[in-house]
N, CA, C and O atoms as a GROMACS GRO file, in nm:
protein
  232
    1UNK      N    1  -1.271   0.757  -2.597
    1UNK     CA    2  -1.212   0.696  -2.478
    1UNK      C    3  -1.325   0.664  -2.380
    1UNK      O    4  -1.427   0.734  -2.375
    2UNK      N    5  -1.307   0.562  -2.305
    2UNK     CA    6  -1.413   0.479  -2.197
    2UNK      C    7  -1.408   0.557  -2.072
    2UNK      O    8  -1.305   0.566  -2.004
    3UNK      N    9  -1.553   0.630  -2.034
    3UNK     CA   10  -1.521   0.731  -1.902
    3UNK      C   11  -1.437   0.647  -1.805
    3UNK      O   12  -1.354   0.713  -1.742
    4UNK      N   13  -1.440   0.536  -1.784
    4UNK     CA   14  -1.349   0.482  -1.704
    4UNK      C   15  -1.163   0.482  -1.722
    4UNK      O   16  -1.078   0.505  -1.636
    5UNK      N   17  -1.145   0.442  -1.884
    5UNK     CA   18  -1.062   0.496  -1.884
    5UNK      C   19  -0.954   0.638  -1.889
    5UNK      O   20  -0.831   0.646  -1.877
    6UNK      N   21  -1.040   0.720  -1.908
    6UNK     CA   22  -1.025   0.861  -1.876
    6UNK      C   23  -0.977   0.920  -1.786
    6UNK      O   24  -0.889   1.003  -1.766
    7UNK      N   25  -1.086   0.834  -1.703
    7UNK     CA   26  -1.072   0.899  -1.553
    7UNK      C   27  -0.927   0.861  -1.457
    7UNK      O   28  -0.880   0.920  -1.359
    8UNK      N   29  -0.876   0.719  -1.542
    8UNK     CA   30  -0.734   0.643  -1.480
    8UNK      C   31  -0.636   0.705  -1.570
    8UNK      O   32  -0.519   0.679  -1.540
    9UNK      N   33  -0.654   0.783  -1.675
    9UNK     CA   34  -0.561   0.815  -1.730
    9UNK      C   35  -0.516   0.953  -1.704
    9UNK      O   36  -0.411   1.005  -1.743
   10UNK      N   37  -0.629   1.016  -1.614
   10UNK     CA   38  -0.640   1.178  -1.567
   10UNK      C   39  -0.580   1.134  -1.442
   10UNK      O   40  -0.487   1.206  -1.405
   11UNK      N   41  -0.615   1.000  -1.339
   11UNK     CA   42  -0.553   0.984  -1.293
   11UNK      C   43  -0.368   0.960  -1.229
   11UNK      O   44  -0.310   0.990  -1.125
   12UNK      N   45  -0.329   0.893  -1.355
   12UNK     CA   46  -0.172   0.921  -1.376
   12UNK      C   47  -0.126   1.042  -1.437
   12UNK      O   48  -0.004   1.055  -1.452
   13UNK      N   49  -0.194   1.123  -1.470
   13UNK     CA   50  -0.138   1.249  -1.515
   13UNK      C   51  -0.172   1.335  -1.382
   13UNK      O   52  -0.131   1.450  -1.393
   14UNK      N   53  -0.227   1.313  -1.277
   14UNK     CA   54  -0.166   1.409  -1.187
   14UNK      C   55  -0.088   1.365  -1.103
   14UNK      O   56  -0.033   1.445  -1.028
   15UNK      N   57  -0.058   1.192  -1.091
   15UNK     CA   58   0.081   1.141  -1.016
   15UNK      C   59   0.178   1.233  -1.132
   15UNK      O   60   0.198   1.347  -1.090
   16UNK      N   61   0.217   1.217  -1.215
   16UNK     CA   62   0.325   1.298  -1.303
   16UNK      C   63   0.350   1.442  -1.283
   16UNK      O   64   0.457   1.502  -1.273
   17UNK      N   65   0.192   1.495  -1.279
   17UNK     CA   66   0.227   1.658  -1.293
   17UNK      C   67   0.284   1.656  -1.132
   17UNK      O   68   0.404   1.677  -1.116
   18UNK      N   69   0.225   1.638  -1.051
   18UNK     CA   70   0.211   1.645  -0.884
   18UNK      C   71   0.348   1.606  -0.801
   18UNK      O   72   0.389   1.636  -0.688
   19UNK      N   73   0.405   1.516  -0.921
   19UNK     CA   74   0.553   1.436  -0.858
   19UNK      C   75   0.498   1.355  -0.712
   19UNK      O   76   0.562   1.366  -0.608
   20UNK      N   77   0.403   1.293  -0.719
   20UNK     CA   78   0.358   1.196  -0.542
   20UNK      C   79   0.461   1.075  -0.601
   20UNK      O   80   0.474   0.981  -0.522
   21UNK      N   81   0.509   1.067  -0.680
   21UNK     CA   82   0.588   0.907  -0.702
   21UNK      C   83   0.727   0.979  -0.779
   21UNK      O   84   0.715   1.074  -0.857
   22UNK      N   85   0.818   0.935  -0.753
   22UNK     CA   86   0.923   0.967  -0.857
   22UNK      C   87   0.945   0.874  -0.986
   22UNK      O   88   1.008   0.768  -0.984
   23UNK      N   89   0.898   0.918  -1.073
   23UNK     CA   90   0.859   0.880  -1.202
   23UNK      C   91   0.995   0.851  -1.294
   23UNK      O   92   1.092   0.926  -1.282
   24UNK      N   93   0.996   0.765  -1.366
   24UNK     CA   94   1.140   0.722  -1.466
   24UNK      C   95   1.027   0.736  -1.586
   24UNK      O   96   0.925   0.677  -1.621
   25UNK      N   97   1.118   0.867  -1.634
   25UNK     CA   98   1.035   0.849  -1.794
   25UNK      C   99   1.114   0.744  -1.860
   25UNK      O  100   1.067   0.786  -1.966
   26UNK      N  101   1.158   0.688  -1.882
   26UNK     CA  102   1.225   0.606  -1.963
   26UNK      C  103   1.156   0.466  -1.945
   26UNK      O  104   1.136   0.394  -2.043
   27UNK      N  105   1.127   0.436  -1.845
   27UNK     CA  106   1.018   0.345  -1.805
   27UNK      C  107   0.891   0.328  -1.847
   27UNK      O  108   0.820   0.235  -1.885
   28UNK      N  109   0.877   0.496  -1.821
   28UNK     CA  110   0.741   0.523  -1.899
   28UNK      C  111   0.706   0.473  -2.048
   28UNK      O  112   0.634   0.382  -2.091
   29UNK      N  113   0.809   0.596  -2.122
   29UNK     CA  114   0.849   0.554  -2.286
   29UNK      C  115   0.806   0.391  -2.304
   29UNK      O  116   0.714   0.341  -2.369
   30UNK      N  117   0.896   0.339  -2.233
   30UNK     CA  118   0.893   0.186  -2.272
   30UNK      C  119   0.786   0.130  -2.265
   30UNK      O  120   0.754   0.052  -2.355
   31UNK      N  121   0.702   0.154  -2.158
   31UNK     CA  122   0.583   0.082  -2.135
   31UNK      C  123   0.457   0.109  -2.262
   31UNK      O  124   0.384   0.026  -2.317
   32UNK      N  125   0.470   0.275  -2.284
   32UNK     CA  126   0.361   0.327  -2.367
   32UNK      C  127   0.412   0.233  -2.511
   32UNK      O  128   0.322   0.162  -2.557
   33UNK      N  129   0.553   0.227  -2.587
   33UNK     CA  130   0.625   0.199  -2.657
   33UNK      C  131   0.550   0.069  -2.725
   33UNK      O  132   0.499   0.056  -2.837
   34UNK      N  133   0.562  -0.016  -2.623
   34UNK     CA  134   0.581  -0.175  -2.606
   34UNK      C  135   0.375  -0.230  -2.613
   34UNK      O  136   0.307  -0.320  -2.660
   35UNK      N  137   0.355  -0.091  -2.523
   35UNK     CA  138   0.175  -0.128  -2.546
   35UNK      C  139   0.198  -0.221  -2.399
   35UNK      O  140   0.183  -0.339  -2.432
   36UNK      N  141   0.221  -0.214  -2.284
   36UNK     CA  142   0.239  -0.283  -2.218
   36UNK      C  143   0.171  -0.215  -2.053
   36UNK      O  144   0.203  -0.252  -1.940
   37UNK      N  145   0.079  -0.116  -2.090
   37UNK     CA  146  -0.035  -0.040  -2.011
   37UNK      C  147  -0.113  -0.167  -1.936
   37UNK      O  148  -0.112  -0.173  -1.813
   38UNK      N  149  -0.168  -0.250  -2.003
   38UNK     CA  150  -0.282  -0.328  -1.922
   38UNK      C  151  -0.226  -0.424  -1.828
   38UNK      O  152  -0.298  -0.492  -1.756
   39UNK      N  153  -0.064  -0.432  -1.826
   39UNK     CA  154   0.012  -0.477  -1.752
   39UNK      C  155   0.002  -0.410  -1.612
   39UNK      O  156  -0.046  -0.453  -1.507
   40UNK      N  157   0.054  -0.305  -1.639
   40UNK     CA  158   0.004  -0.169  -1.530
   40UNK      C  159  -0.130  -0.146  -1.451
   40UNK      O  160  -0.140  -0.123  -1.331
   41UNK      N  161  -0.254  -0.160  -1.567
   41UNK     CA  162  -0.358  -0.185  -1.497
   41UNK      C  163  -0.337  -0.301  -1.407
   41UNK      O  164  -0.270  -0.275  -1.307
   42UNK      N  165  -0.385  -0.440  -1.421
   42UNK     CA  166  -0.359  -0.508  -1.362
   42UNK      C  167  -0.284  -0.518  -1.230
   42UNK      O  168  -0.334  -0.568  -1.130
   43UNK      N  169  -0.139  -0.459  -1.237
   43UNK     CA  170  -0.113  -0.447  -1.085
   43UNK      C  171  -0.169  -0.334  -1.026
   43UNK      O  172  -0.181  -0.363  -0.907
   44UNK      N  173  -0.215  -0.203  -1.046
   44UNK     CA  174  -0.302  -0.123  -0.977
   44UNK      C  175  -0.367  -0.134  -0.932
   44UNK      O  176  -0.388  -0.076  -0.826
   45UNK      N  177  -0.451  -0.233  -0.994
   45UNK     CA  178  -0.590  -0.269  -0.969
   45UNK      C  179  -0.556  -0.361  -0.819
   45UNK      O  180  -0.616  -0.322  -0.718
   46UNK      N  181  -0.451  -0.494  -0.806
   46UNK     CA  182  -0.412  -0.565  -0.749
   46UNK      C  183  -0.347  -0.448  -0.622
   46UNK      O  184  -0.327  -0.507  -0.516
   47UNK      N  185  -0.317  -0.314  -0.618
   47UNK     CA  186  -0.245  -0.303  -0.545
   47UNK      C  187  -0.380  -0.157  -0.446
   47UNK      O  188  -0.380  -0.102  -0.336
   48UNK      N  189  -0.446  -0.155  -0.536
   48UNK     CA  190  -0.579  -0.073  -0.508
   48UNK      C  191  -0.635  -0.207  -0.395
   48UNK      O  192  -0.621  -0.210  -0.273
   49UNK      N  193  -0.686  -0.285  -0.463
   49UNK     CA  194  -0.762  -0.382  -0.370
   49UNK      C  195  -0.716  -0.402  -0.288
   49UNK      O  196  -0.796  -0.377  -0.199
   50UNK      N  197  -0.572  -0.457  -0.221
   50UNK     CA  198  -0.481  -0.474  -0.140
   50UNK      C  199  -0.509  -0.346  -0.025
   50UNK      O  200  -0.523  -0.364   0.096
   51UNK      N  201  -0.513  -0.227  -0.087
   51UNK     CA  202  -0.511  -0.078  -0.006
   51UNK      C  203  -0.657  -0.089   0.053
   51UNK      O  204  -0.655  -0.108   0.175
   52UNK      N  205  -0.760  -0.082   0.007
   52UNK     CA  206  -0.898  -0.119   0.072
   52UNK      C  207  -0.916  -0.227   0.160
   52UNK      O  208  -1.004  -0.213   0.245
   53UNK      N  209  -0.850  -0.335   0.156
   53UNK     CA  210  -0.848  -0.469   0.253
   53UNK      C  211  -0.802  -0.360   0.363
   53UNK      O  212  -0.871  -0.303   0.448
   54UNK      N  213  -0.653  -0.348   0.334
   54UNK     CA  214  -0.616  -0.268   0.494
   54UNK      C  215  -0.674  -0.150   0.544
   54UNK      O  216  -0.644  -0.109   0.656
   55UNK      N  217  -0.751  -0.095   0.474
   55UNK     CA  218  -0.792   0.026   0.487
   55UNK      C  219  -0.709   0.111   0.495
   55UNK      O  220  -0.695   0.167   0.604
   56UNK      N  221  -0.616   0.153   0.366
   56UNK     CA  222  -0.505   0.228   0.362
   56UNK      C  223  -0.587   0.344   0.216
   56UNK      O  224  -0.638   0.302   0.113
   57UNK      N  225  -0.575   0.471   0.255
   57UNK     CA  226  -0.635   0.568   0.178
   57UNK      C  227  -0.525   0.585   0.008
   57UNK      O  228  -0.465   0.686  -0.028
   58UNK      N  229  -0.530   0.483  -0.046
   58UNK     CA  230  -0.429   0.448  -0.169
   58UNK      C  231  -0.446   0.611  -0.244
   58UNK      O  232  -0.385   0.638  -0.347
   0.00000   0.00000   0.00000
């Protein structure tokens, strides 16, 4: 695995363990299911950058 991706994937595993988002596993399932992750990246990434413009501590 790519230290980068590691580090985003250690990342959503402590939104999960931590409960900061209320999580739909079934959503989840589907996404891992379907292979439909880089979808996910993509708006993170879009919603990360967005958080740094405003200077919001994402």
């Amino acid at each position: 695995m790519k230290p980068l991706t590691a580090k985003k994937v250690i990342g959503f595993r402590n939104i999960l363990v931590h409960t900061y988002l209320d999580v739909n596993t079934n959503i989840v399932l589907k996404i891992l299911k379907e292979r439909k992750y880089h979808n996910i990246l993509k708006i993170a990434l879009k919603i990360l950058k967005y958080a740094h413009e405003k200077k919001i501590d994402p």
